[in-house]
N, C-alpha and C positions, 0 to 999 in steps of 0.2 A: 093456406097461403099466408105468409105472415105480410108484414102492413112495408109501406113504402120505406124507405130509409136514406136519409141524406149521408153522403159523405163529404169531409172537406176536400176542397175545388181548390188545386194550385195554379193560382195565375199570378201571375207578373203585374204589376205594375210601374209605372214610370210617376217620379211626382221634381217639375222643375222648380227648382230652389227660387223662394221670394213671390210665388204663381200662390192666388187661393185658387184649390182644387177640389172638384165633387169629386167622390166616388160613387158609383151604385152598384150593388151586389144583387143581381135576380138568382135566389135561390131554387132550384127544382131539388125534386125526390126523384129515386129510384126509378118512377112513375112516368119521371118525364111534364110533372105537374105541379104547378109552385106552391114551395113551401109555407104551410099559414104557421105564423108567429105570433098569431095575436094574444095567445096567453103567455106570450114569453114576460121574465121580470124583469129582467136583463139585456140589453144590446149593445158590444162595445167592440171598439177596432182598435186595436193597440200596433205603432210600429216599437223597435227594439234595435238598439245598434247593432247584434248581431244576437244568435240564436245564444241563450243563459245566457245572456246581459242585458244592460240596463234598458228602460223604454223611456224613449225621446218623444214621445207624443201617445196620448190618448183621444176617446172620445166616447162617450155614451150616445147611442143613440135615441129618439123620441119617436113611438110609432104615430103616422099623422103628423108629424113635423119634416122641415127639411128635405121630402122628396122619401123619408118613408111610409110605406105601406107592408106592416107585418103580414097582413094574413094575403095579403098575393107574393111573398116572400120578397117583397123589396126591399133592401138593407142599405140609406145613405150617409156617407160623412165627407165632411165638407172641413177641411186644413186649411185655415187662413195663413196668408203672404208671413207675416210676423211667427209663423209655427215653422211655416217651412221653408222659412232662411235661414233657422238654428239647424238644421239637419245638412251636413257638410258632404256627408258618404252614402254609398248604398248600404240598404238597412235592409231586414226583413219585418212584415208583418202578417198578422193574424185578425179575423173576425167571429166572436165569437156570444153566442146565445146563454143564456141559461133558462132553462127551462120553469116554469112555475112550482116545480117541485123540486128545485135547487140543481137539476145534472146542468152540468155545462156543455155544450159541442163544437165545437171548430166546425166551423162553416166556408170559411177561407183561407187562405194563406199564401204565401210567398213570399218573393222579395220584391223593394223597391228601388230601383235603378232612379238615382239622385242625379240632377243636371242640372248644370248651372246657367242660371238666367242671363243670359248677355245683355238685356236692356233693363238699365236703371229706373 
C-alpha cells in the first residue's frame, strides 16, 4: 500500500480591494488526515495577474506564526489593505510547499475574484 498523497485543491477565493484579509488552507491527504509540514523549508502564496504573467503579491509563510501550524497542515496568509488596493482585476493564485529536500508541491490553487470596496 503506498503512503497518503496530497493533491492540489482548487478553490476559489474572493479578496475585496483595500480589506486586510486572512487566508487559511487546512491541508488533508489522500487519508483524509492533515497534512504535517513541519519539515517543510519553504511556505509561500503567490497571486499572479493571470496564468504566465507577472505576480502582483507574494508571501512566505512562518510555521507557529500568523495562524500557521505546519504539522496539523495549517497554511496562513494575511494581505494587508495597502497590498490589496494595488490589485484592480481578478487574478489567479497558487500555494505552494517545498519540501526539505527541495521538491516543490502545489497544495492550492485557483482564482481570485477582485471586488471593489465601496467604503472609504
Amino acid at each position: 500500500m503506498s503512503a497518503p498523497r496530497v493533491r492540489a485543491d482548487n478553490q476559489n477565493i474572493a479578496l475585496y480591494r483595500g480589506d486586510d484579509y486572512t487566508w487559511e488552507f487546512t491541508i488533508t491527504n489522500s487519508a483524509g488526515t492533515a497534512q504535517d509540514y513541519s519539515s517543510a523549508s519553504a511556505v509561500k502564496m503567490s497571486i499572479w495577474d493571470q496564468e504566465d504573467g507577472s505576480e502582483t503579491w507574494s508571501q512566505s509563510a512562518t510555521d507557529a506564526a500568523g495562524g500557521n501550524d505546519w504539522a496539523n497542515g495549517v497554511l496562513a496568509f494575511t494581505i494587508a489593505d495597502t497590498d490589496s488596493d494595488d490589485i484592480h482585476r481578478d487574478q489567479v493564485y497558487d500555494v505552494q510547499v517545498t519540501d526539505s529536500s527541495g521538491l516543490k508541491i502545489t497544495v492550492a490553487y485557483g482564482s481570485v475574484r477582485v471586488v471593489k470596496d465601496l467604503t472609504a
